[in-house]
C-alpha positions in Angstrom: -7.0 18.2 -5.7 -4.4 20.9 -6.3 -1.5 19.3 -7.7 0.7 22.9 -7.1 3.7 22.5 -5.2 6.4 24.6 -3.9 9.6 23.1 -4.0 12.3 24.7 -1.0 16.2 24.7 -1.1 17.2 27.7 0.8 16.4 28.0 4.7 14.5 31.4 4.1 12.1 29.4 1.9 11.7 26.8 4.5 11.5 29.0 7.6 8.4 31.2 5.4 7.5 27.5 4.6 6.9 26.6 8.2 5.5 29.8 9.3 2.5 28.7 6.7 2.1 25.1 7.9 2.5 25.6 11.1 -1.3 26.9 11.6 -2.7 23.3 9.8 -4.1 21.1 12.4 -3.5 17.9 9.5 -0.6 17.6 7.6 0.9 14.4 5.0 4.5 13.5 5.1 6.9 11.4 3.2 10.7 11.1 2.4 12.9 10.2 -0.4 16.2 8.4 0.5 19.0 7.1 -1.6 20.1 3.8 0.4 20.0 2.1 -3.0 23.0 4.0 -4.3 25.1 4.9 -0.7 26.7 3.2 1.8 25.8 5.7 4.4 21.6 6.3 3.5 20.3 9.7 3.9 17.4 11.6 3.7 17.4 13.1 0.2 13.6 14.6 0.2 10.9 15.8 2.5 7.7 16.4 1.1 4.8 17.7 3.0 1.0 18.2 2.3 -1.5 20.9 4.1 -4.8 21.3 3.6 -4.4 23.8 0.5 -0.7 23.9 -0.4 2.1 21.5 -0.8 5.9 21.6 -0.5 9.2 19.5 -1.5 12.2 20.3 0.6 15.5 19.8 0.2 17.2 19.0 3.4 20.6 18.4 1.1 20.4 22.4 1.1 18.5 23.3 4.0 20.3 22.5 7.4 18.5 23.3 9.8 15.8 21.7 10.5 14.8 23.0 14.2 11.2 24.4 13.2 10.5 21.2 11.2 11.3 19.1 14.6 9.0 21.6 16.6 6.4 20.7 14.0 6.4 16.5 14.0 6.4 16.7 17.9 3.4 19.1 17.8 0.0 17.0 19.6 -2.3 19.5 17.8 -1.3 18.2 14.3 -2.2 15.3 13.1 0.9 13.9 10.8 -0.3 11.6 8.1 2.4 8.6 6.9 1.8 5.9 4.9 4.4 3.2 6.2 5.8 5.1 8.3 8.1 2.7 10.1 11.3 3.5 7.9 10.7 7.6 7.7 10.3 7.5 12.0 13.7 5.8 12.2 15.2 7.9 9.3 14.0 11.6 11.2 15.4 10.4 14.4 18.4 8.9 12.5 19.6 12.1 11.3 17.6 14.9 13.0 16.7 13.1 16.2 13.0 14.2 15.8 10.0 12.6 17.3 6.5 12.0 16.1 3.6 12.9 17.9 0.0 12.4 16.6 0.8 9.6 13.8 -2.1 8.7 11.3 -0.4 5.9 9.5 -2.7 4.6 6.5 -0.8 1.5 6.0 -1.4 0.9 9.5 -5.2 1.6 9.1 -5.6 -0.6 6.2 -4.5 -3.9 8.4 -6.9 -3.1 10.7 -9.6 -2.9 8.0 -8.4 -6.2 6.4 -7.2 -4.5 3.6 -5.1 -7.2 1.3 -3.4 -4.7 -1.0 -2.0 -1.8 1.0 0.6 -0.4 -1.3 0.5 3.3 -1.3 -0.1 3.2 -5.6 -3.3 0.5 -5.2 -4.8 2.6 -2.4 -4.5 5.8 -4.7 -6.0 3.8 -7.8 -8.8 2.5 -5.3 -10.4 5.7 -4.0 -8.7 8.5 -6.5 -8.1 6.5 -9.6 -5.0 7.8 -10.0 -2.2 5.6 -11.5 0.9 6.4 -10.0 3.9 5.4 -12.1 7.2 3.6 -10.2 9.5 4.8 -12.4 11.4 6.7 -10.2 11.1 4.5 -7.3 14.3 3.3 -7.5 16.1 6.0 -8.6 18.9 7.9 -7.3 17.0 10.9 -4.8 21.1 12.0 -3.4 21.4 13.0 -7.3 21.9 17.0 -7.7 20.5 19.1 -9.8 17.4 16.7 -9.3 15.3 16.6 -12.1 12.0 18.3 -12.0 9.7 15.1 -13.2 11.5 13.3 -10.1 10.4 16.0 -7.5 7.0 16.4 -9.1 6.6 12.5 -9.1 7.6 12.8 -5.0 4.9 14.8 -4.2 2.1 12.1 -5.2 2.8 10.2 -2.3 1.5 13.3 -0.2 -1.1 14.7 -2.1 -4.2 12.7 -1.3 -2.8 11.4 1.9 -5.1 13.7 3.8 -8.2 12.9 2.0 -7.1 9.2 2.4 -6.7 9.4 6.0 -10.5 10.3 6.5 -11.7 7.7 4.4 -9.8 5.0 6.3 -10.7 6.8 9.4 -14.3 6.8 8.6 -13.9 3.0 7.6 -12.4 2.3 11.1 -15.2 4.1 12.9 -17.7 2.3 11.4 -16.3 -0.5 12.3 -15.4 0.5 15.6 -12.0 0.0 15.7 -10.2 3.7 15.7 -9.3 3.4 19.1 -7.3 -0.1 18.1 -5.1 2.0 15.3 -5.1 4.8 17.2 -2.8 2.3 20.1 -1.1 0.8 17.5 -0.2 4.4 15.6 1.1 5.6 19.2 3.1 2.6 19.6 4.6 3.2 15.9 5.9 6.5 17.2 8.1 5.0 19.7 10.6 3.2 16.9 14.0 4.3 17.2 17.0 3.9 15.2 19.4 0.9 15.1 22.6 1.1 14.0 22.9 -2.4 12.6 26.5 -2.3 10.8 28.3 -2.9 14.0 30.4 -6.6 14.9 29.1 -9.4 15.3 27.8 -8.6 11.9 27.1 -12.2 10.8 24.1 -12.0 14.1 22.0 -9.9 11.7 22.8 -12.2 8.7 20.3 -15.0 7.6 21.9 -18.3 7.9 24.8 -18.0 10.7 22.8 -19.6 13.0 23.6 -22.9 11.0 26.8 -22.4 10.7 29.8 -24.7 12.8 32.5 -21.9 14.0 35.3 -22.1 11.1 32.4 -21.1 8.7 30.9 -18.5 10.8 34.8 -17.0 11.1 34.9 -16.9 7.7 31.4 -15.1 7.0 32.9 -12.9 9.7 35.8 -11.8 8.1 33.9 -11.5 4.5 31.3 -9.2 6.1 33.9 -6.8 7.5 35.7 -6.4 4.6 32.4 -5.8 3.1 31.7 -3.2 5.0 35.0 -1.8 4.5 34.9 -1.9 0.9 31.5 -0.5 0.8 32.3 2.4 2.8 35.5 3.6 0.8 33.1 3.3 -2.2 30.0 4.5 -0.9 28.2 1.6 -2.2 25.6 -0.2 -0.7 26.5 -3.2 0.9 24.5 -5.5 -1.9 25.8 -3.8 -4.7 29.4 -5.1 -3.2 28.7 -8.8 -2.7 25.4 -10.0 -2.2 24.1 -12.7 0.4 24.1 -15.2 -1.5 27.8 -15.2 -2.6 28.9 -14.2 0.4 27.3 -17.5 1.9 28.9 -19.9 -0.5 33.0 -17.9 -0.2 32.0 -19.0 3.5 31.4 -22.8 3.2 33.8 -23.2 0.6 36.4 -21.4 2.4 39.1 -20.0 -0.5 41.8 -19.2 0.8 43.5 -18.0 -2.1 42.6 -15.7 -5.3 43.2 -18.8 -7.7 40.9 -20.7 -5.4 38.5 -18.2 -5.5 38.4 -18.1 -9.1 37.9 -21.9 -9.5 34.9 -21.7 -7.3 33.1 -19.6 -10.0 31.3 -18.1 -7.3 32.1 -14.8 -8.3 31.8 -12.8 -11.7 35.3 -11.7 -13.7 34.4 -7.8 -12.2 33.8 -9.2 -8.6 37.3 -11.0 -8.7 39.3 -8.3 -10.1 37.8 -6.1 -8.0 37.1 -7.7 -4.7 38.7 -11.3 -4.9 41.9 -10.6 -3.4 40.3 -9.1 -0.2 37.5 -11.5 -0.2 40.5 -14.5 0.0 42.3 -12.9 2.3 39.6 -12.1 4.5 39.1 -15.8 4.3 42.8 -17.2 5.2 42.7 -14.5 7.8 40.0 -15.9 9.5 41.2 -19.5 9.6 44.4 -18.5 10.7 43.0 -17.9 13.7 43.0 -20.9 16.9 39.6 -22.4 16.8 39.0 -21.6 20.3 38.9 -17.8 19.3 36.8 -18.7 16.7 33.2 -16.8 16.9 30.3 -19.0 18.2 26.5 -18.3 17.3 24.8 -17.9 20.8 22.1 -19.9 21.2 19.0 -18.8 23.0 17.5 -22.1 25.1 14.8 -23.2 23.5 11.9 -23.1 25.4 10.4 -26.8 26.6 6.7 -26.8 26.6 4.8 -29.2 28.4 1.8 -31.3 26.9 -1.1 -28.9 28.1 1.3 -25.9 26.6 1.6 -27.4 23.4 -2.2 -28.1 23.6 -3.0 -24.9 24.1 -1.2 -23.4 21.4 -2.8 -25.7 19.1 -6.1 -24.3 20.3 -4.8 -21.0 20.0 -4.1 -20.8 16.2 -7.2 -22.7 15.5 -9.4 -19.5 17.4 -7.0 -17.3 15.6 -7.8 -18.4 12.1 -12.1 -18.2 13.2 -10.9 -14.9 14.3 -9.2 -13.9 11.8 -11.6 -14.8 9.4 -14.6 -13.2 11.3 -12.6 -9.8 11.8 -11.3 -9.9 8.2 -7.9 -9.4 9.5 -4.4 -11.2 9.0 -4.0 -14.0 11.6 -0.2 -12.5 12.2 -1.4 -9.3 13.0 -4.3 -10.1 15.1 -1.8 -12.4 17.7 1.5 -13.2 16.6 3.1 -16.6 17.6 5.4 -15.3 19.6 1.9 -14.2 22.2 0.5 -17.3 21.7 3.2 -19.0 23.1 3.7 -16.6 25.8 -0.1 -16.8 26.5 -0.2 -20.8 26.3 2.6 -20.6 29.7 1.2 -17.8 31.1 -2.1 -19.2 31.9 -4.0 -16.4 32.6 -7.4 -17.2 33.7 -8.7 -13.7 34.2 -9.3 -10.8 32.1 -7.0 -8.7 34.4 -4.5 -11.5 34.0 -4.8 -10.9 30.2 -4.3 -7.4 30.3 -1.5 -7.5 32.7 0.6 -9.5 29.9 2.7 -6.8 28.6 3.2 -7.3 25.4 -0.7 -7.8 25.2 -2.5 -4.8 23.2 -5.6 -3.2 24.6 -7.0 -3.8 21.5 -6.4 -7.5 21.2 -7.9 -7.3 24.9 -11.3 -6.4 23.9 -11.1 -7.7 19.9 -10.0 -11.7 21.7 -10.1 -11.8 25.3 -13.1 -14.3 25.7 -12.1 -16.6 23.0 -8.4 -16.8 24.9 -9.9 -17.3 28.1 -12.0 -19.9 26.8 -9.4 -21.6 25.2 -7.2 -21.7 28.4 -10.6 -22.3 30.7 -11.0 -25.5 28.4 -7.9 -26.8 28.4 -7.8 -26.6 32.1 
């Protein structure tokens, strides 16, 4: 394994860069990001992996990245990620770049009922390589960027390629490269969501609980929050973190002195923040009760006795399943199919596979055992 790499931060270096990479029909690919230390996340590093030579690019320096868009969206080469969930929604994010022709390892490993699937305990499995974390949570915006940082980046590309045909190997022998294959196609299709937008308390744990004075309250702490972070370009957790932000809600300060007799928050928090957060607090109730936000409530669905019944039945075949595919049970059917499947009733295969949210895969790895299960309970 050469461990050379060529690290790029002018556009001349980049565009020669993709000239070279262009011609590979496999290529491993992995970002850096500093969401840790910014309010606003961005990508900080792209490194990417050929079949002889490796490169770490900064796209802090480089700007356009036109060439690098042409060649993620590319059928012909195969781009290998491992996890790639976050890094699809950070390229469209901020360069609106698809991917076409995703190899995800992480993805591979579920289907080969993998239980540790951590990039570093794949590496020590087949490579023996220990890959230290140091820098994990480090600061990648940071500029000049140390040289051990950048040279610890490009493990996570290195033996991505040679990991990929393992795996794949594993999955053909197993018959089941066409079901990652589906599931790697459908992995492509993430977008981007913008989730610091109001209502901001319907993305926070908990709200759903709350009656509407409380929820007002949580409200009016989380913009602030957001306002705060922003003007400091802080994350939102290094700010105010769930947890306190939940209990300024139910115990409803309304004052800084209040505040401070709650002990909820640390001396720095209250000089810093406890003025706003008690504000943001009297604000809120000083609002008519009738404005006050609600939490909408999605109607629960009512299942009959033969639903329930069948659900039942359902997670018991999952867990056989499971067991004889060496998968996890969530992965192979999630609750949220059995329960669609268990009113749905379909009795045929075609019924099965007209269910939309119903992989191909989980067609042919399940369909007799859920069309026994709903034949029986008939």
């Amino acid at each position: 394994m050469n461990k050379e790499f060529k690290y790029i931060d002018t556009q001349e270096e980049f565009d020669q860069c993709y000239e070279r990479i262009k011609a590979e029909k496999i290529i491993a690919v992995d970002l850096e990001a500093d969401s840790m230390h910014h309010f606003k996340e961005k990508v900080c590093l792209i490194q990417i992996a050929g079949s002889k030579s490796s490169y770490v690019v900064d796209p802090l320096k480089v700007k356009d990245f036109s060439k690098f868009k042409i060649l993620m969206q590319n059928e012909d080469i195969e781009k290998i990620f491992h996890g790639s969930d976050f890094d699809i929604r950070s390229l469209d994010r901020e360069y609106n770049i698809r991917i076409n022709n995703l190899f995800d390892t992480e993805i591979a490993c579920k289907f080969l009922g993998s239980k540790e699937r951590g990039l570093a305990a794949l590496l020590k499995k087949y490579f023996n390589v220990n890959q230290d974390k140091k820098f994990q949570k480090k600061d990648w915006s940071q500029r000049p960027l140390p040289m051990e940082m950048i040279s610890y980046s490009v493990i996570d590309v290195l033996y991505l390629i040679e990991l990929s045909q393992i795996l794949k190997q594993k999955l053909k022998n197993l018959k089941r490269l066409e079901w990652a294959e589906e599931e790697f196609l459908r992995q492509t299709q993430v977008r981007y969501e913008n989730n610091n937008r109001p209502y901001y308390f319907m993305k926070f744990k908990g709200a759903g609980k709350m009656d509407r004075k409380t929820l007002a309250a949580l409200e009016s702490l989380l913009i602030t929050r957001v306002k705060i972070a922003e003007k400091r370009d802080l994350p939102l957790f290094k700010i105010l973190g769930a947890g306190e932000i939940t209990q300024i809600a139910f115990r409803k300060p309304r004052t800084l002195t209040r505040l401070k007799q709650t002990g909820i928050l640390s001396k720095r928090q209250l000089s810093m923040y406890g003025k706003q957060c008690a504000d943001a607090v009297s604000k809120a109730l000083e609002t008519d009760e009738s404005k006050m936000p609600i939490y909408p409530r999605t109607r629960s669905l009512k299942l009959n006795n033969i639903e329930h019944k069948r659900i039942k039945l359902f997670k018991d075949m999952r867990e056989k399943r499971g067991e004889d595919l060496m998968m996890e049970q969530g992965f192979l059917i999630n609750n949220a199919l059995i329960t669609k499947l268990a009113i749905k009733n379909p009795l045929t295969k075609e019924e099965l596979e007209s269910i939309q949210e119903m992989r191909k895969w989980q067609v042919e790895a399940l369909s007799d055992d859920i069309l026994k299960v709903l034949n029986d309970c008939e």
